[in-house]
C-alpha positions in Angstrom: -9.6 -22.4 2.9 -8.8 -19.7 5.5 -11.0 -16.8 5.1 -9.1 -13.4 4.6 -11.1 -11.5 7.0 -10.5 -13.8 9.9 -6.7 -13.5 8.9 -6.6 -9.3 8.8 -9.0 -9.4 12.2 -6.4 -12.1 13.9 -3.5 -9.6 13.0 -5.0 -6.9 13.7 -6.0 -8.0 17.3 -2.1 -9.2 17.9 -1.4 -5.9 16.6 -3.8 -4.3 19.2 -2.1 -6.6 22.1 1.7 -5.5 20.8 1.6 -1.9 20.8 0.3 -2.0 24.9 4.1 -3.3 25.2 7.1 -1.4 26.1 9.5 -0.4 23.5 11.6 -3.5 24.0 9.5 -5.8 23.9 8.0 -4.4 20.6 11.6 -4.2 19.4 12.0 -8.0 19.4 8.7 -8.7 17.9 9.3 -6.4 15.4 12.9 -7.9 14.2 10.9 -11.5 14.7 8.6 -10.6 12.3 11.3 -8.5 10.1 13.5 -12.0 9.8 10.1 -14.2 9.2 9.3 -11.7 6.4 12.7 -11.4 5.0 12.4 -15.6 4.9 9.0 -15.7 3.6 10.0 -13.3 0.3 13.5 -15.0 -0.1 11.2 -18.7 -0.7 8.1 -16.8 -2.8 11.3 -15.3 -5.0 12.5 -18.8 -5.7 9.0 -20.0 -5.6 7.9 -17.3 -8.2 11.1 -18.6 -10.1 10.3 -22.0 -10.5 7.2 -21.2 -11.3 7.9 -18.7 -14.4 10.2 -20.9 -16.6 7.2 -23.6 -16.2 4.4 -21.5 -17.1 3.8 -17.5 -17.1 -0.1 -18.0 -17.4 0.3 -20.7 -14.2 1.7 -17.7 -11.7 -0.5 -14.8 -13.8 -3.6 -17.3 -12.7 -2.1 -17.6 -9.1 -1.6 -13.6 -8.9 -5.8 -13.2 -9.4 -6.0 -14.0 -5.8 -6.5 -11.4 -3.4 -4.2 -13.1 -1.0 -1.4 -14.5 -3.2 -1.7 -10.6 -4.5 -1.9 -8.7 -1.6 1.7 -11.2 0.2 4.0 -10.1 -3.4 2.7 -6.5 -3.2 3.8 -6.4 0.0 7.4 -8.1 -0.3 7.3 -5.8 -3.3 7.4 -9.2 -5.9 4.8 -7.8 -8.1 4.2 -4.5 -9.9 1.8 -2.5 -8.2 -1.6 -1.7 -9.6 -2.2 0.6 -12.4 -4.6 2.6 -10.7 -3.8 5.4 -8.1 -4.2 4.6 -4.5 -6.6 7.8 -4.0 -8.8 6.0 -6.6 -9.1 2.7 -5.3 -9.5 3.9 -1.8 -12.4 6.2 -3.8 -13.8 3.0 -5.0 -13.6 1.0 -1.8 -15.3 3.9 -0.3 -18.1 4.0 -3.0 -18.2 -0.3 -2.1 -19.5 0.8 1.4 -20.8 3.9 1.3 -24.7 2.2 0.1 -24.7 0.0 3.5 -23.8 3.3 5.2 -26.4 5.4 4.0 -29.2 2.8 4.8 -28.4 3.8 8.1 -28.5 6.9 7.9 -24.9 7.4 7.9 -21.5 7.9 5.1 -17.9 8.1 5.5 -14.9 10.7 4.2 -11.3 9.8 3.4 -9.7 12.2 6.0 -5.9 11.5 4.6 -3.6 9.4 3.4 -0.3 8.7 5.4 2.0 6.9 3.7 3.3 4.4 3.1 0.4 2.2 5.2 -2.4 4.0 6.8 -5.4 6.1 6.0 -7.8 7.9 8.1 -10.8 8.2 7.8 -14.3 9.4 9.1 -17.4 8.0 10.2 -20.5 11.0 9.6 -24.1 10.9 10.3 -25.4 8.2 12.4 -22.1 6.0 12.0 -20.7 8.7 13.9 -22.0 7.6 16.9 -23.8 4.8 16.4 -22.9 1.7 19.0 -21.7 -0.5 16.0 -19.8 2.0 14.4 -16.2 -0.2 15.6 -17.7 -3.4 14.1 -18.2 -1.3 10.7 -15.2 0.0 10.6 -13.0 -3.3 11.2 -15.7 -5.8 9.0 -17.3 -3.7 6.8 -14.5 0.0 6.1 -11.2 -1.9 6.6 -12.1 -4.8 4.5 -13.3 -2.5 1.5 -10.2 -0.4 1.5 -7.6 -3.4 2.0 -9.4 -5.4 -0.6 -8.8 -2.5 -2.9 -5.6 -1.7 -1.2 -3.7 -4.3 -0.1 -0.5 -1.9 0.7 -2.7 -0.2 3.0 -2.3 -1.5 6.7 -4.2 0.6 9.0 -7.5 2.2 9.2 -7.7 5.0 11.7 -11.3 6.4 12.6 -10.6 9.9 13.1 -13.1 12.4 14.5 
């Protein structure tokens, strides 16, 4: 089974590689992954279909996982969650705040830029600690996206 954090650090270091690329070269890559994406919802709409006239409690099972979940928020197949984004971010905050403080260190939601990034900022020691990247892309991103799955980027702001 592929491990979700490999997948978001895989993406996010392609993501890293594409915007050093000129504006037409992003251009193509972005309607590449625009007509992958468009094919992708098309087949989980007829999958989700199928699914649903052969049993509701099959795809309600199938929609408990964090990556099933996070792919039909983002093609916009389910409903999003009940709870506000400022208070899941709050409690993906509060997730890694402990491992923070143990070294001396905590973290602030700066903003929230819709529709897909937050910023936030590192205080204390994490402020300018070596490992302070490493936290942020294995320890702060994975918090807030497992809260947030609409949530894309985390920006470390100053």
């Amino acid at each position: 089974m592929t491990n979700l954090e490999e997948l978001v650090t895989e993406i996010s270091r392609y993501e890293k590689i594409i915007s050093e690329w000129d504006e037409t070269q992003r251009g193509v890559v972005t309607g590449l992954k625009r007509a992958i994406e468009d094919l992708h919802k098309e087949a989980l709409t007829r999958l989700i279909r199928s699914v649903k006239q052969e049993s509701i409690t099959a795809l309600r099972h199938a929609v408990e996982d964090e990556i099933v979940y996070g792919t039909l928020l983002y093609h916009d197949l389910v409903k999003a969650p009940k709870l506000p984004l400022e208070k899941r971010l709050a409690t993906a905050l509060d997730e890694i705040r402990p491992s923070l403080i143990n070294h001396h260190g905590d973290i602030e939601l700066v903003s929230i830029k819709l529709p897909d990034t937050v910023e936030i900022r590192l205080v204390g020691a994490c402020s300018h600690c070596p490992t302070s990247n490493l936290t942020l892309s294995q320890g702060v991103e994975q918090a807030i996206k497992n809260y947030c799955p609409e949530i894309l980027h985390v920006v470390a702001v100053r």
